[in-house]
C-alpha positions as CSV (number, residue, x, y, z in Angstrom):
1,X,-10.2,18.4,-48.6
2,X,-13.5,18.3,-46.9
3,X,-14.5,14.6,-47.3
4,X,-18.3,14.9,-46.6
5,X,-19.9,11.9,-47.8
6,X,-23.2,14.1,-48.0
7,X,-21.9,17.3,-49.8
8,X,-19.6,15.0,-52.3
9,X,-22.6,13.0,-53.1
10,X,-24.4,16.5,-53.7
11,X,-21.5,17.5,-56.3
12,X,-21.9,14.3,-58.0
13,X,-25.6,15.0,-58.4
14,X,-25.2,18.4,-59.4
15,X,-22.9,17.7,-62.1
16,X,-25.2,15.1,-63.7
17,X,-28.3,17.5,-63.6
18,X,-25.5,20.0,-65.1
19,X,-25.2,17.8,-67.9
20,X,-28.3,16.7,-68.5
21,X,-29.9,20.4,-68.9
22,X,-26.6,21.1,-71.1
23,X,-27.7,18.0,-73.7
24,X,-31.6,19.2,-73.4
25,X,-30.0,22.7,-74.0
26,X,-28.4,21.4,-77.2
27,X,-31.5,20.6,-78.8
28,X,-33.4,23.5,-78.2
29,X,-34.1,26.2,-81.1
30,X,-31.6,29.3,-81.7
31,X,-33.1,32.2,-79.9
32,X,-35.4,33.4,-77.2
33,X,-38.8,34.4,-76.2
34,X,-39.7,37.9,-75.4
35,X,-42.8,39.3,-74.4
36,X,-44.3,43.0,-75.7
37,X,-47.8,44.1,-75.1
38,X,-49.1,40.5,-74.1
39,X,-47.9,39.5,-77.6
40,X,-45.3,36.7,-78.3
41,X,-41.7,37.1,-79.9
42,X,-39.5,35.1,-81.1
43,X,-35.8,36.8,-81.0
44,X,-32.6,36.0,-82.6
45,X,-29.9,37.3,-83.2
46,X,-28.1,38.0,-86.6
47,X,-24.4,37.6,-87.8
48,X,-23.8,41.1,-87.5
49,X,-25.0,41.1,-84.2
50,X,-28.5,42.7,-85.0
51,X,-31.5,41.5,-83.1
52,X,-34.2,40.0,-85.4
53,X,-38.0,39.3,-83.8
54,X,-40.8,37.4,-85.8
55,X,-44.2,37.3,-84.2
56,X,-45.6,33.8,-83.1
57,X,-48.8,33.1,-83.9
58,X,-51.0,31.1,-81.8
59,X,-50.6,28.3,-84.5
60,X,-46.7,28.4,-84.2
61,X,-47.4,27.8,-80.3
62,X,-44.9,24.9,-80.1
63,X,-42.4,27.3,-80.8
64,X,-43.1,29.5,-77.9
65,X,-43.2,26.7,-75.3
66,X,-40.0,25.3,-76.9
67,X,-38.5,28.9,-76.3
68,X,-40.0,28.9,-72.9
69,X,-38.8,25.5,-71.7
70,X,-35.3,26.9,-72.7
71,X,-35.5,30.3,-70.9
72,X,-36.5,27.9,-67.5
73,X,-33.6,25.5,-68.4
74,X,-30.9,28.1,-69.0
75,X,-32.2,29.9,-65.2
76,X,-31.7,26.3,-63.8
77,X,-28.4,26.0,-65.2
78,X,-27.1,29.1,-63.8
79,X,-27.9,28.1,-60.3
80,X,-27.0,24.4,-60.2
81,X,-23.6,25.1,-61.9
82,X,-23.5,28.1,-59.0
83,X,-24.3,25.7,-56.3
84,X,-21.6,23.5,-57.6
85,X,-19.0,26.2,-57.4
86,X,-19.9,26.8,-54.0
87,X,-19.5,23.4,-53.4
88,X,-16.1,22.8,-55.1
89,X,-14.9,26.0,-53.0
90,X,-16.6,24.4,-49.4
91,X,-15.2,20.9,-49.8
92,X,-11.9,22.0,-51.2
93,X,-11.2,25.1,-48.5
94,X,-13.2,23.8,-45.3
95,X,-11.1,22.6,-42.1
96,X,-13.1,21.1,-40.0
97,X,-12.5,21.3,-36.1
98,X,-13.3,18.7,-34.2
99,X,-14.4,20.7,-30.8
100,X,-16.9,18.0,-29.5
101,X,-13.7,16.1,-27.9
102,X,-13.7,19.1,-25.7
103,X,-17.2,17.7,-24.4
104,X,-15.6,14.0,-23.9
105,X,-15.3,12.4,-20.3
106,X,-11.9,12.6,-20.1
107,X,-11.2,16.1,-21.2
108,X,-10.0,18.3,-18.7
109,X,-12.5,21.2,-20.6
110,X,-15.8,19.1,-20.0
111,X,-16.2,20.2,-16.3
112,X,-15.7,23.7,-17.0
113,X,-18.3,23.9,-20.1
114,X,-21.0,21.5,-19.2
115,X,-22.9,22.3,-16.3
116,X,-24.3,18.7,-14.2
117,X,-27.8,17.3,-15.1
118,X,-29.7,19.2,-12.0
119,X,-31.3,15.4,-11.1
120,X,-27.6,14.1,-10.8
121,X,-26.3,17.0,-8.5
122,X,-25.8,15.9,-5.0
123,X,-28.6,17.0,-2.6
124,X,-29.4,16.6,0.8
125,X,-32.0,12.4,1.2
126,X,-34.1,11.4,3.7
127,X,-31.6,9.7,6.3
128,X,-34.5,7.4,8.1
129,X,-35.0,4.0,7.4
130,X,-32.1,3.1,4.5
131,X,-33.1,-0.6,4.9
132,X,-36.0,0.3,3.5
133,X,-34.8,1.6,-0.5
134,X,-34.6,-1.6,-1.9
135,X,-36.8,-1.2,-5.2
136,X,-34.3,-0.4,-8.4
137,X,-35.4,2.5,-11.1
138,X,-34.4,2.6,-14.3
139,X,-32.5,5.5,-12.9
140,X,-30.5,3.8,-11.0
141,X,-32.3,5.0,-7.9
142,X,-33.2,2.4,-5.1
143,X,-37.3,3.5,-3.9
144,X,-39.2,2.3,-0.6
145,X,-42.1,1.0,-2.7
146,X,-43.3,-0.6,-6.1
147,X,-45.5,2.3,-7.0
148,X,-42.7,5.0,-6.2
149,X,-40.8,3.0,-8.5
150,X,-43.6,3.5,-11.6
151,X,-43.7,6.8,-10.7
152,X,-39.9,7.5,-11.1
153,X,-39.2,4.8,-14.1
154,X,-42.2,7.0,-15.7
155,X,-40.9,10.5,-15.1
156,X,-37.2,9.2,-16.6
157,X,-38.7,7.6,-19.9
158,X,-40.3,11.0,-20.4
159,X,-36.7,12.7,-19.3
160,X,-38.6,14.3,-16.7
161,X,-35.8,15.1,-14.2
162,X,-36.9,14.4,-10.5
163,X,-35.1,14.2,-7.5
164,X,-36.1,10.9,-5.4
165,X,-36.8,12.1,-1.0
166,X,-34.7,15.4,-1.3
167,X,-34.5,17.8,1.6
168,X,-37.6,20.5,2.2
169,X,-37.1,22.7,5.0
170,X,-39.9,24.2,6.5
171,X,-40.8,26.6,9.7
172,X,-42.2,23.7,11.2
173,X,-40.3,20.6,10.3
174,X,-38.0,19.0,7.5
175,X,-39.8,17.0,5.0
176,X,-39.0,14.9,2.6
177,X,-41.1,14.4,-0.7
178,X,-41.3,11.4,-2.3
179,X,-40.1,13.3,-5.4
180,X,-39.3,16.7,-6.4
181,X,-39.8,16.8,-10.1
182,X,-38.0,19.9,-12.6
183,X,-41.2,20.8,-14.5
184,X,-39.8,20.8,-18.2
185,X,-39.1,23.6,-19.9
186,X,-38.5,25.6,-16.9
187,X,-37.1,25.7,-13.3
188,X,-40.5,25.8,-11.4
189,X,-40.0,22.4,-8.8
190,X,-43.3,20.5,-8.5
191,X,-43.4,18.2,-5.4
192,X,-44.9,15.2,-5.6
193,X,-46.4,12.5,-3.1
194,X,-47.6,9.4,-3.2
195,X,-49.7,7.9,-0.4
196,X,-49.5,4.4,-0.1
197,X,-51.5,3.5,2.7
198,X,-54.4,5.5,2.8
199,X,-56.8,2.5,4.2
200,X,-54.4,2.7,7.4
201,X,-55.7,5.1,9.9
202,X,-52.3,6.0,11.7
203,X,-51.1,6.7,8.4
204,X,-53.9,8.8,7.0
205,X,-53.1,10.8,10.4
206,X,-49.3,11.4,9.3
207,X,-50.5,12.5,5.7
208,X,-53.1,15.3,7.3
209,X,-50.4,16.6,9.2
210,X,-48.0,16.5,6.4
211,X,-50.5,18.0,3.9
212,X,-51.1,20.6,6.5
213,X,-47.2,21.4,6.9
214,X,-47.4,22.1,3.1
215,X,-50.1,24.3,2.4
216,X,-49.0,26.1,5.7
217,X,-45.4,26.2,4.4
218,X,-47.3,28.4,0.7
219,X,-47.9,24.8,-1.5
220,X,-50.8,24.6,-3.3
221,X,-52.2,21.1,-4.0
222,X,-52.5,21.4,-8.0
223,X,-50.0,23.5,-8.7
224,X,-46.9,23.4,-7.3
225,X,-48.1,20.1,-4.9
226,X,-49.6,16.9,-6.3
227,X,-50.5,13.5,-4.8
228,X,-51.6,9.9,-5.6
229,X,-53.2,7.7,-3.4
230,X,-53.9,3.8,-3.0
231,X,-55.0,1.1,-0.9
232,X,-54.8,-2.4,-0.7
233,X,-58.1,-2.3,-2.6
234,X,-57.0,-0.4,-5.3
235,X,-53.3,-0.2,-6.3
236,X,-51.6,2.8,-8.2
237,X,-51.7,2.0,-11.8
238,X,-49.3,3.0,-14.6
239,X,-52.6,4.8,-16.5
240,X,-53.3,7.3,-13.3
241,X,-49.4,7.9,-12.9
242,X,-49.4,8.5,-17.0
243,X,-52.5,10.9,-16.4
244,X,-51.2,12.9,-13.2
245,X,-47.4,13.4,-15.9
246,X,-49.8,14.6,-18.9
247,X,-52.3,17.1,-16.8
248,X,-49.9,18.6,-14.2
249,X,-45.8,18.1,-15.8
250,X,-46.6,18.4,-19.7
């Protein structure tokens, strides 16, 4: 037997709305109603199996609402005591499989069926400066900076997958974005950087260059290319990183 605490509570339901419409059933008048040129009939049926119909006044109304109310009750009947057969046969006949242990860690099946979350595929990182990833994600990922790590801990509570300084190969040079980020309900990569220290002027002459490399490369800023910026002045804020996720990834 099928022991579904759901459909077995069903059942149970069922067969006390069963009996309930059989005991309002009980007390209803013999007969029924039928309806002939917009007039009202009430029908019965003899001993010798003749049918019998008496016209109801609109004083005998009670009567016809009486017969009504049992026409509706005996339609209700039919289909609860239906869905209860249904029942009886489901719980009674149904073996269920338990397939999902084919998904488990441990089953040899699960690296055949499930194809790897596309953020937690290997991919080719920025080698330079490893010292420097020292800011935890609630990924798991370790970040250069405080305001990458908003970024990415924002992206992941929105199961936005992104992959943190992966490999772009260019005709001009490699580069690494600061993330490349699965746009949802697609595959279209967006690539997004974050400037940190645009109030450096060394480092505002890196990002023209890169910037240039990207649009050179086909990247439109907007569209398949967004940025951030910040200075000491005016730090990246969780509202502009929540706003960039709403207008460009949502």
């Amino acid at each position: 037997m099928y022991a579904n605490t759901t459909l077995v509570r069903r059942r149970e339901d069922l067969e006390k709305e069963i009996a309930q419409i059989r005991k309002e059933l009980a007390r209803m008048p013999k007969g029924s109603l039928i309806f002939n040129n917009n007039q009202l009939y009430h029908q019965k049926v003899k001993d010798n199996g003749e049918r019998e119909r008496t016209y109801i006044r609109q004083s005998d109304r009670e009567i016809a609402e009486k017969l009504a109310r049992k026409a509706y009750l005996r339609t209700a009947l039919l289909d609860k005591e239906n869905e209860k057969k249904c029942l009886d046969h489901f719980i009674k006949y149904r073996e269920p499989r338990d397939f999902g242990r084919l998904l488990d860690v441990d089953s040899p099946y699960r690296e055949l069926l499930v194809e790897p979350a596309w953020d937690r595929e290997e991919y080719d990182r920025n080698p330079d400066y490893p010292e420097n990833l020292i800011i935890p994600t609630t990924k798991g990922d370790l970040v250069r900076s405080k305001s990458e790590a908003l970024i990415a801990n924002a992206l992941y509570e929105l199961n936005i997958p992104y992959r943190y300084e992966q490999l772009l190969e260019t005709e001009f040079y490699p580069i690494y974005p600061d993330f490349t980020v699965k746009k949802p309900g697609g595959n279209k990569l967006i690539r997004w950087e974050h400037f940190g220290k645009i109030d450096d002027e060394e480092y505002r002459g890196k990002v023209g260059r890169k910037l240039v490399t990207y649009m050179a490369s086909g990247f439109v800023p907007g569209q398949d290319l967004i940025m951030t910026f910040e200075d000491k002045m005016h730090p990246l804020t969780i509202g502009e990183v929540q706003a960039m996720i709403e207008h460009y990834l949502l």
